[in-house]
C-alpha positions in Angstrom: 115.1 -36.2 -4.4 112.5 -34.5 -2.5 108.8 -36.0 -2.4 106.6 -33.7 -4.6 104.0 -32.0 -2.7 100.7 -31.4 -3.7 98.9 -28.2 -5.0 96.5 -26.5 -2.4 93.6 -24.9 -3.4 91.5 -21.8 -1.5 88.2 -22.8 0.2 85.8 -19.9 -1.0 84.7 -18.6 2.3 88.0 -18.6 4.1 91.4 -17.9 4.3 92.9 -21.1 4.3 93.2 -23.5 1.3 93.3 -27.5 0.9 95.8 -30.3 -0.9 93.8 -31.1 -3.6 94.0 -35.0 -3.2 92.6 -36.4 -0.1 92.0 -40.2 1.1 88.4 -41.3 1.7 88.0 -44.2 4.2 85.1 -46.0 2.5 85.8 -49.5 2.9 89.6 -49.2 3.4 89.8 -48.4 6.9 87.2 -50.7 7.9 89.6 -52.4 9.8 90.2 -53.6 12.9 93.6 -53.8 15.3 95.9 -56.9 14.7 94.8 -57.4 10.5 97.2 -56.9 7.9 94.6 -54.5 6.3 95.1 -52.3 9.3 99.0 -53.0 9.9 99.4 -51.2 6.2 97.1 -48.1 7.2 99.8 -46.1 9.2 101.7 -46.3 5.9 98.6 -44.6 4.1 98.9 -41.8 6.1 102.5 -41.7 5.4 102.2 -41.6 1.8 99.4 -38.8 2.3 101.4 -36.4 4.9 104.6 -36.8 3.0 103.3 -35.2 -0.2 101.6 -32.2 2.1 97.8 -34.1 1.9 95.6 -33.6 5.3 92.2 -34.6 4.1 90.3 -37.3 5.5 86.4 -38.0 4.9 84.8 -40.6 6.8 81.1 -41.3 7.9 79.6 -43.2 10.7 78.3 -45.6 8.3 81.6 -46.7 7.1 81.9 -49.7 10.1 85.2 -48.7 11.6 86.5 -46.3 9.4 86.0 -43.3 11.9 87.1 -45.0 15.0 90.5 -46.6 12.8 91.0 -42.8 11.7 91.2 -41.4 15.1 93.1 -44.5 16.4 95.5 -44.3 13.3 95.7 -40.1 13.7 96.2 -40.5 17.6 98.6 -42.8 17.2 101.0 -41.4 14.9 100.6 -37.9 16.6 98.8 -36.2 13.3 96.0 -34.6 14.3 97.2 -31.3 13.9 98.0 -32.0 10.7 95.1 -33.4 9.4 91.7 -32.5 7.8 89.1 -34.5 8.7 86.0 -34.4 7.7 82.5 -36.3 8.3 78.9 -36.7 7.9 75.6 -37.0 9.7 73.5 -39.7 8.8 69.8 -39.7 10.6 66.8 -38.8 11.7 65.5 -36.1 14.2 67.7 -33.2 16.0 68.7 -35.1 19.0 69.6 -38.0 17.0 71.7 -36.2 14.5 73.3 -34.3 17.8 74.0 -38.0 19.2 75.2 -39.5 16.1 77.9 -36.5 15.5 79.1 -36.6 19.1 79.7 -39.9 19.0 81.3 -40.0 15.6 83.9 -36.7 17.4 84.5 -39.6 20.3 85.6 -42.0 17.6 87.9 -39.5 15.1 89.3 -38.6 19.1 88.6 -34.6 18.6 86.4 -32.1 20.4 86.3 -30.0 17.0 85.3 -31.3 13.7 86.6 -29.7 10.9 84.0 -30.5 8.1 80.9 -31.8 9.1 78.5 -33.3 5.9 74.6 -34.0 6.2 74.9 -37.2 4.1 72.7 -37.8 1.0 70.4 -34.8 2.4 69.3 -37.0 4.8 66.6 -34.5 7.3 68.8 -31.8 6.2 66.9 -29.1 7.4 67.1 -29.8 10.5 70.9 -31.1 10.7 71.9 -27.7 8.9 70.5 -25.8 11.8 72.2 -27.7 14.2 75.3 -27.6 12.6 75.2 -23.4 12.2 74.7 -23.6 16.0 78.1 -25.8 16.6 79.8 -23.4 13.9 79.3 -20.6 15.3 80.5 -22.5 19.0 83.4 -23.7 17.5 82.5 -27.2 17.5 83.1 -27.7 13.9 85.1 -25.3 11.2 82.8 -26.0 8.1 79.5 -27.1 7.0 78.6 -29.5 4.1 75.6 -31.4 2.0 76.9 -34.7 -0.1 75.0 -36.9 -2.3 76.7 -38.9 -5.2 73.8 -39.9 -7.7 72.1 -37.7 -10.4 68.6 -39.0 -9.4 69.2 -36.1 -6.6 70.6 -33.2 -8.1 67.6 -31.0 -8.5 67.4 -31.2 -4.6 70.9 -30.9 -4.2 71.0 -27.4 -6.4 67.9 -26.0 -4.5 70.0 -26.6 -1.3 72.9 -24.7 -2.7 71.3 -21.8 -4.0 69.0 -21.3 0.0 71.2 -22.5 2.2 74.5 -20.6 3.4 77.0 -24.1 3.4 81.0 -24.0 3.1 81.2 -27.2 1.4 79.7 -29.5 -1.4 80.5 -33.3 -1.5 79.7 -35.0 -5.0 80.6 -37.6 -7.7 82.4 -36.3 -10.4 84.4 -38.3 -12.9 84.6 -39.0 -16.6 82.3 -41.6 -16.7 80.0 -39.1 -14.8 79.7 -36.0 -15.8 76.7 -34.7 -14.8 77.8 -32.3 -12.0 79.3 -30.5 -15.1 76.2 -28.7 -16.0 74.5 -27.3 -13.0 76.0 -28.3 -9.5 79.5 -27.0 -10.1 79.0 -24.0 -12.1 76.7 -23.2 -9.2 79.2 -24.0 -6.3 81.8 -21.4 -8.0 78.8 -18.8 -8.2 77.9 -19.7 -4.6 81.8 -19.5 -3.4 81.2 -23.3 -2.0 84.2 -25.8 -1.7 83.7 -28.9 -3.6 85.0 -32.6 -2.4 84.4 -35.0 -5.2 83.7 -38.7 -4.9 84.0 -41.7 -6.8 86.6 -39.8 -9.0 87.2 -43.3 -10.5 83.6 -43.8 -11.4 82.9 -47.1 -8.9 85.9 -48.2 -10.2 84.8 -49.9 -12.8 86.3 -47.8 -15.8 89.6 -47.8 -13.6 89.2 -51.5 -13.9 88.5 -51.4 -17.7 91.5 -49.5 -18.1 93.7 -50.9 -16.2 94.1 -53.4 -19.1 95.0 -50.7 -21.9 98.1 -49.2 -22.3 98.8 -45.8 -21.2 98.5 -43.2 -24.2 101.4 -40.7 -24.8 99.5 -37.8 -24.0 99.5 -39.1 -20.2 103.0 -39.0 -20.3 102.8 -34.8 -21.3 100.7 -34.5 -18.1 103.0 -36.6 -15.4 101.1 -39.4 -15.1 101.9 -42.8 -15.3 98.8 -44.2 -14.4 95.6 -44.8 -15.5 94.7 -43.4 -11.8 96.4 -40.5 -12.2 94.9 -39.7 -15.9 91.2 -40.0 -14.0 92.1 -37.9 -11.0 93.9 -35.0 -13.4 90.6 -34.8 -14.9 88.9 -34.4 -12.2 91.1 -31.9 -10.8 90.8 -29.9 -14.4 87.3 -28.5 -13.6 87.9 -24.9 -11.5 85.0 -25.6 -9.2 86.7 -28.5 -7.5 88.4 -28.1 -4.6 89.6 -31.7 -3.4 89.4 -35.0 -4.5 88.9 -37.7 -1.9 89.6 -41.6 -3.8 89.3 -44.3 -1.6 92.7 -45.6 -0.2 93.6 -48.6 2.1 97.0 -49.6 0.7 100.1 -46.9 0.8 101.1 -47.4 -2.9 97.6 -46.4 -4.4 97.6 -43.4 -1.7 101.1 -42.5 -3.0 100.3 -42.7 -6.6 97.1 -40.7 -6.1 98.7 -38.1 -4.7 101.6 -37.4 -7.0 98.4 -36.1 -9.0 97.9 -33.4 -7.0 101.7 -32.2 -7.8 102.5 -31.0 -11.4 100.9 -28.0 -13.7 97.0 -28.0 -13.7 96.1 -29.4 -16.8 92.8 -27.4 -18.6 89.5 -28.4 -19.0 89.4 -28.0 -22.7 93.0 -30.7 -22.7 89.6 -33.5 -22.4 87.7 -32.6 -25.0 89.0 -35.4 -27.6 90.5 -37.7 -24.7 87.4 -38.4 -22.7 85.3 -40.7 -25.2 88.4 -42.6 -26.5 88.5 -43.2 -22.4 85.0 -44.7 -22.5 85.1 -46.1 -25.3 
């Protein structure tokens, strides 16, 4: 049987479109050579390129997730199948210019394809860096994340004056608050939305985990509690890709079978998403 591959969707203000499903490298590919956490990493990627994924989003405040993603990437010959995306985190121009060069040393690539000012972090300042190394080549997109409430009102002023390809936030049924301003906003502004902590910090996943599945999960091909939170996710037309944490290959397989299947449409929630929370 052939291994379902997963839906692509168009980032706005190009040609080319994404897997929705992606792996983020929070925590799971903070690794090091000669672990079993890092001998089961190659298999992640597997289980991502196998159902069509390429996105990877890493930071340089992850320990060693960037310099495990260009050693893993290097290593298994993917780079020119991959997606990989990450962020600047500092301070100052020349700092932010240090930081990302080093961080492209690491991921072993000369061209970036998403790079993120994290949390808004001097974003000014990074932004106009960043449009200088777009419009070199040095890096394909450019992006603002932030994954608490507390700084939406910023994050929206930044949308609506600044000319960015990508938006990074949390999304998730536990956390809806993007809902009523940020990604209506992004489709208006024709900017490509990642979404983070799709599981909520994991601790609904974890509440869950313990119920069984319902028989409407079933109708939309998923058998697990995963899946059911990522289809959500993915039900909102502003969202582009979905990034869950991964480190093992069975979790990255499971998230991405769902990416495959018929979308399922916002309004399929409405009476499903408080019995969820409950």
């Amino acid at each position: 049987m052939a291994t379902p591959e997963i839906k692509t969707r168009p980032i706005p203000r190009s040609a080319k479109a994404l897997p929705v499903i992606g792996c983020g490298t929070y925590v799971g590919f903070d690794h090091a050579p000669g672990t079993a956490d890092y001998a089961r990493l190659p298999r992640v990627l597997t289980a991502l390129f196998s159902h069509g994924g390429s996105v990877f989003d890493s930071a340089p405040m992850y320990g060693r997730a960037e310099t495990t993603t260009g050693e893993l990437l290097a290593a298994g010959k993917h780079h020119d199948k991959a997606f990989v995306a990450t962020k600047v985190w500092t301070t100052g121009r020349e700092a932010g210019i240090r930081q990302m060069e080093q961080s492209m040393r690491k991921l072993g690539t000369e061209r970036i394809d998403l790079m993120q000012v994290h949390n808004l972090v001097d974003w000014r300042v990074h932004l106009g860096t960043l449009k200088d190394w777009k419009e070199a080549g040095r890096v394909r997109y450019v992006g603002i994340t932030h994954y608490t409430a507390s700084a939406y009102a910023e994050v929206e002023s930044v949308l609506r004056k600044e000319d960015i390809d990508f938006l990074q936030i949390n999304y998730s049924v536990q956390h809806r608050d993007a809902e009523r301003r940020l990604l209506p906003l992004a489709i208006e502004r024709g900017v490509a939305v990642l979404v983070n902590m799709p599981f909520g910090g994991g601790g609904l996943l974890r509440q869950l985990r313990d119920r069984p599945l319902p028989p409407w999960a079933f109708d939309i091909n998923c058998d697990s509690w995963s899946q059911v939170l990522l289809k959500f996710v993915l039900s909102h037309p502003a969202v582009t890709c979905v990034i869950p944490g991964s480190g093992r290959p069975e979790n990255m397989a499971a998230n991405a079978v769902a990416g495959t299947g018929p979308d399922v449409p916002a309004g399929y929630w409405q009476d499903k998403v408080a019995a969820m929370c409950a």
